[in-house]
N, C-alpha and C positions, 0 to 999 in steps of 0.2 A: 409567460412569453414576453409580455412590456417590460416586466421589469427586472430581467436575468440576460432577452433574446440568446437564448441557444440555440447556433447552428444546423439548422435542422434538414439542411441540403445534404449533410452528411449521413442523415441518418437513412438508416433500411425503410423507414416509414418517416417520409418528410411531413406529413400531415399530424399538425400534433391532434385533432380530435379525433383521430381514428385508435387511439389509447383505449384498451377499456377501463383501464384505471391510471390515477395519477402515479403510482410505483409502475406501474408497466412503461408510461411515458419517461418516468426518471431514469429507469434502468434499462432503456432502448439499443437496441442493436445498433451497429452503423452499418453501412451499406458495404458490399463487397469493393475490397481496393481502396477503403476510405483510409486506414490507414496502414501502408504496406512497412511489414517487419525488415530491416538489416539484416542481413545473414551471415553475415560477417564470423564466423565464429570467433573473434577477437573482440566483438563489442557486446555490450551489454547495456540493453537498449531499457528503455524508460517503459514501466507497468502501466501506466497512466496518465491520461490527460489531465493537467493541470496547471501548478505554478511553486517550483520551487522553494519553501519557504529557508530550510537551512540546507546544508552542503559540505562535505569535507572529512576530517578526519575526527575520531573519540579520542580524547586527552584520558589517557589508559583508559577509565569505563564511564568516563562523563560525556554526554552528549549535547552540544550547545542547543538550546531549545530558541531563543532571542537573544539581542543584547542583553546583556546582564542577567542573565537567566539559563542555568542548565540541569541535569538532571542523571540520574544514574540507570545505566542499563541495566545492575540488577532489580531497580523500581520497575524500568520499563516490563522486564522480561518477567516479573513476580518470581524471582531469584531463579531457580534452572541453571545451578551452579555449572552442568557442561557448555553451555552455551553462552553463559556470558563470560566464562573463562576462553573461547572459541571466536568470540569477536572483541573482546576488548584490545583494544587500542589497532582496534581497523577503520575500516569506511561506512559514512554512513549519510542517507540523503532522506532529508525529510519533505515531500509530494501533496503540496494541498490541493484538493477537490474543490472548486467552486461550485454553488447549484446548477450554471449552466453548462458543467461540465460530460464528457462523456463519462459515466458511472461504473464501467466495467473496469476490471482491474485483470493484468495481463502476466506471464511470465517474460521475467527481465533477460533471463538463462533457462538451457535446461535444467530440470532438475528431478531428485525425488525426494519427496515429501518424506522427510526422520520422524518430526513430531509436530504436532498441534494442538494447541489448548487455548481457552476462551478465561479469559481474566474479567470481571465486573468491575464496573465505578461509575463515576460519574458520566453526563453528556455534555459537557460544555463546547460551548461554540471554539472552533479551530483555526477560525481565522488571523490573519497577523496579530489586530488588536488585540485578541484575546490571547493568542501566545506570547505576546508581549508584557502579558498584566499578570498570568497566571502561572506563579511557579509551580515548577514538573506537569504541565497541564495534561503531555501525553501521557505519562505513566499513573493519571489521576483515572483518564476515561474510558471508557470499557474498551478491551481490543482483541484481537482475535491474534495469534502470533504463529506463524508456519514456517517452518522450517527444513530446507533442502540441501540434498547434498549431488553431486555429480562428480565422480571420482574424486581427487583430492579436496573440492574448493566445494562450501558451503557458502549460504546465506540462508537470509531470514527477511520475510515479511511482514511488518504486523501492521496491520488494521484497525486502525484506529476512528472509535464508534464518536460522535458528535450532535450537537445541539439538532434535532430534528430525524438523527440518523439511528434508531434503534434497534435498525434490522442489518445486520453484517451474513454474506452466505458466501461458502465456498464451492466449489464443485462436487467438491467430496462430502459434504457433510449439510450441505441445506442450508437452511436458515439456521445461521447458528444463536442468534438473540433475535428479538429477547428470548431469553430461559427463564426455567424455575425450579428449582431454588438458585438465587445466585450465588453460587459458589466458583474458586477456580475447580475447571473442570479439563482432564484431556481427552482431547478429541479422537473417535477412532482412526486408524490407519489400515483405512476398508476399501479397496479396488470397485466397489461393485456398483458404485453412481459414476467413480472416472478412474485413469490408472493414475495410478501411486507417481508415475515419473509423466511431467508434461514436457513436451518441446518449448524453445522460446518462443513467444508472441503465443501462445494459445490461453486463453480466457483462464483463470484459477480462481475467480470471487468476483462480487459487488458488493455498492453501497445504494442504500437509498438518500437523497439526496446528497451534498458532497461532506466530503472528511477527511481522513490524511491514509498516508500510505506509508510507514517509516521502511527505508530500505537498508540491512546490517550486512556488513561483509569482514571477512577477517584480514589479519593486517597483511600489507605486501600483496593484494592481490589485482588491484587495479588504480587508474588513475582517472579521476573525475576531466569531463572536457572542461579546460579554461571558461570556455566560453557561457557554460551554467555554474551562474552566480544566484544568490536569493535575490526572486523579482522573475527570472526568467520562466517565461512559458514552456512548455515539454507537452509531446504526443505519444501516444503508445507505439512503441516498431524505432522511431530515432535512436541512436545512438547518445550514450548517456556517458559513457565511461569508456575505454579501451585496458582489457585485462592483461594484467602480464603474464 
């Protein structure tokens, strides 16, 4: 709490030692109306509280990770030939988590969930400096990647695990790490913890402490607002894009 202070006015339990544990405190609710979703069925609102680290468009299936630094979707995606033939050279916004951030991760659009699978690696810290220092960092450390469609227009999630953050869960599927044996593994497409199709702004995953959230869209489907540039803060429910 000294040395992160997060906002705790916002949360459903403003009292942080009323936790019973420190992941309970991490991954805490916020309050009803804390933050209200766009319904805009034209916008396509931000997953997550946090801070923009990159933004824009994949130069065919390269995705700018820092200055002088990028990386390949099919690294990202652990190859999944339909899919990264499906968003290369579309949209794509990469969403860092600070620790004093809110930890729930939200739907951006409706959508239903095609496929999901959990990829192993590394946990390196996700912060600026370290994405700055570390080539392909995202496709180095471990991530959870899900995948939606809603009539014609798809996108993709992935979840990217980080320095402290070794536990990734979905709605669907629990805590998905750690596991054992690490291997790539797909995930079921099993209705019976949540349904297969969520509405936008309803809850889809968390993290324990913070990490990133890469967001994939295919090409010609929407336009990022001017106004988020890398550096900019974003809330869960705001409007992030407007889709054509």
């Amino acid at each position: 709490m000294r040395g992160f202070r997060p906002n705790m006015s916002e949360a459903a339990q403003p009292n942080p030692l009323q936790y019973p544990s420190f992941n309970a405190f991490f991954t805490r609710p916020l309050r009803h109306g804390a933050r209200p979703i766009d319904l805009d069925p034209g916008a396509l609102i931000s997953p997550v509280d946090g801070t923009i680290s990159q933004i824009g468009r994949l130069d065919g299936a390269r995705i700018v990770q820092a200055k002088g630094h990028d990386y390949t979707l099919e690294a990202l995606l652990d190859g999944s030939p339909r899919w990264v033939e499906r968003f290369t050279g579309g949209a794509f916004a990469t969403l860092y988590l600070a620790p004093y951030n809110y930890h729930r991760i939200h739907m951006p659009l409706a959508g239903t969930l095609q496929a999901a699978w959990f990829i192993p690696g590394k946990l390196f810290s996700v912060n600026a400096v370290t994405a700055s220092a570390v080539p392909g960092l995202f496709a180095k450390n471990e991530r959870v990647v899900c995948v939606f469609e809603e009539g014609p227009r798809a996108f993709a999630m992935v979840l990217v695990g980080a320095l402290f953050v070794g536990s990734i869960a979905t709605v669907w599927h629990g805590d998905v790490t750690p596991r054992s044996p690490r291997h790539r593994v797909d995930l079921p497409l099993d209705p019976s913890r949540a349904p297969l199709r969520l509405n936008k702004g309803v809850e889809m995953g968390r993290f324990n402490m913070g990490s990133t959230v890469i967001l994939l869209l295919p090409p010609d489907t929407l336009d990022w607002l001017p106004k988020f540039v890398p550096g900019k803060t974003i809330e869960v429910g705001r409007m992030l894009a407007r889709l054509k």
